[in-house]
C-alpha positions as CSV (number, residue, x, y, z in Angstrom):
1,X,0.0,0.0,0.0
2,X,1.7,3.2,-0.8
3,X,2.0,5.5,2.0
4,X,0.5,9.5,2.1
5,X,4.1,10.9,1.4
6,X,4.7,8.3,-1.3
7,X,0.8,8.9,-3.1
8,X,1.2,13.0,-3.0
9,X,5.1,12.7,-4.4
10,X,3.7,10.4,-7.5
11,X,0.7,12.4,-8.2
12,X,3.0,15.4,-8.3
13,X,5.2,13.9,-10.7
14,X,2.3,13.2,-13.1
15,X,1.0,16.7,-12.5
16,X,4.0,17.9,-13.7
17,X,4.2,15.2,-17.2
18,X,0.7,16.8,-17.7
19,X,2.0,20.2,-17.3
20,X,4.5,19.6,-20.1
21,X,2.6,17.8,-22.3
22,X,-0.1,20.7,-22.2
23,X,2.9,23.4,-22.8
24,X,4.5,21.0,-25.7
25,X,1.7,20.2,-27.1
26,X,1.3,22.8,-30.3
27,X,5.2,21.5,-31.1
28,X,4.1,17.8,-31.1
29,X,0.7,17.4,-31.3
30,X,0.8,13.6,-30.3
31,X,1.7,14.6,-27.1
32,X,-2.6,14.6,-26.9
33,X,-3.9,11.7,-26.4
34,X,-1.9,10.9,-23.8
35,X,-2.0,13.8,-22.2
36,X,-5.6,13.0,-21.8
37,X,-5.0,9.4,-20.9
38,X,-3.0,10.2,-18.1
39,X,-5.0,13.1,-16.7
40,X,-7.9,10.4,-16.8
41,X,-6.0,8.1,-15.1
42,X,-4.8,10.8,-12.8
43,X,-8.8,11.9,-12.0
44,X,-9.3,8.3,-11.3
45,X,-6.3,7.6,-9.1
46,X,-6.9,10.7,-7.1
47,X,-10.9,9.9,-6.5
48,X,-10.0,6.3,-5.3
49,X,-7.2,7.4,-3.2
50,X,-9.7,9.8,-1.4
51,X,-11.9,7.0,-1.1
52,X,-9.0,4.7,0.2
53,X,-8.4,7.5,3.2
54,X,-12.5,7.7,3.8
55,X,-12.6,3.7,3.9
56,X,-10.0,3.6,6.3
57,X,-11.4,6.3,8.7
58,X,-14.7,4.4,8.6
59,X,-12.4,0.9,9.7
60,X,-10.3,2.8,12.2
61,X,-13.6,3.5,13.7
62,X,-15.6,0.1,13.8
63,X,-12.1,-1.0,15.3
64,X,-12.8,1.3,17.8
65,X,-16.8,0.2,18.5
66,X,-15.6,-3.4,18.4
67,X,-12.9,-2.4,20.6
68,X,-14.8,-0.6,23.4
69,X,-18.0,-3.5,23.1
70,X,-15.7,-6.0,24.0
71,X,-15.0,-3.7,27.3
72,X,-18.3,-4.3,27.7
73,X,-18.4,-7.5,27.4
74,X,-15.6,-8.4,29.8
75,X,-17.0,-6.1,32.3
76,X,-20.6,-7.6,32.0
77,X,-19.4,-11.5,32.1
78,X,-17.2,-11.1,35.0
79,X,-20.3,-9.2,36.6
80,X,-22.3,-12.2,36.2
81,X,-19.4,-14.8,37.2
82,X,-19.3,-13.3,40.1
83,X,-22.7,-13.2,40.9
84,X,-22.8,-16.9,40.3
85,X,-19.9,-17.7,42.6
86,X,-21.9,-15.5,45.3
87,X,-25.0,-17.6,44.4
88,X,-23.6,-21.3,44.8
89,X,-21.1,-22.4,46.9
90,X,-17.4,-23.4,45.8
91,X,-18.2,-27.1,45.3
92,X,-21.1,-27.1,43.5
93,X,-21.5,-28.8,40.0
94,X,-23.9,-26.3,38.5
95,X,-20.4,-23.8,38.4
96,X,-19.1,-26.1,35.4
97,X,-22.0,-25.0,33.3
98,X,-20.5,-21.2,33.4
99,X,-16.7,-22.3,32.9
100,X,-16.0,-21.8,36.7
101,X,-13.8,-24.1,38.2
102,X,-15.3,-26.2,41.0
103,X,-13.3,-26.1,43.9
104,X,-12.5,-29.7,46.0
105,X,-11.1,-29.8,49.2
106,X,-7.3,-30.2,48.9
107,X,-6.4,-33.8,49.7
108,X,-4.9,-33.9,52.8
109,X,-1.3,-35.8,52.9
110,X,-1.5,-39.0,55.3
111,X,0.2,-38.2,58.6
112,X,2.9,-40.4,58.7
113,X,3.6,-42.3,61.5
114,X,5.8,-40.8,64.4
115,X,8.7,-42.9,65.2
116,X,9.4,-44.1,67.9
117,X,12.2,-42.2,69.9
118,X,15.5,-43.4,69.7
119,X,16.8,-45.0,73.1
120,X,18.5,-42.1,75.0
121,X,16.8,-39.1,73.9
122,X,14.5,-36.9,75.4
123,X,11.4,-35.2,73.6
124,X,11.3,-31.7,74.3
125,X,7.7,-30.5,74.6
């Protein structure tokens, strides 16, 4: 995609080869026809440039709608998870159905064993 600078420099450039046809033209008439050409193709290139910088206004724009909606989104959804975790407890099943993890009790670690104190010391306690 050719960029602002880049656009204005080239249409200047064939500004100017339009410029010089029209103020050759009486020396060498064939100079006409595509003199007119390019103008044409100059008009043309111009009006979809324009059209180009409208389009991308308008998308720049919806980017920003989507953008901000999706704020709302987030903001509404975490709203409503949070009323649902205020609503059932932390084990229930029914959190599943929202994509809420359901919380289990941690397994507890078997207590090992105490040994047995070796002969000839003392437990401090």
């Amino acid at each position: 995609m050719l960029r602002q600078y880049c656009f204005e420099a080239l249409a200047a450039g064939w500004r100017k080869l339009v410029t010089a046809a029209s103020t050759h033209e009486k020396e060498v008439p064939a100079f006409g026809p595509f003199k007119a050409a390019l103008e044409k193709a100059l008009e043309d290139v111009i009006v979809s440039k324009c059209r180009q910088v409208q389009l991308k206004a308008k998308a720049e724009e919806a980017t920003r709608e989507v953008t901000d909606n999706v704020k709302v989104c987030r903001e509404m959804a975490r709203r409503l998870v949070s009323f649902v975790k205020a609503n059932f407890s932390r084990s229930d099943e029914r959190l599943g159905d929202f994509g809420i993890k359901i919380w289990s009790r941690p397994l507890r670690k078997p207590k090992l064993a105490t040994k047995a104190a070796l002969p000839g010391t003392t437990k401090a306690g």
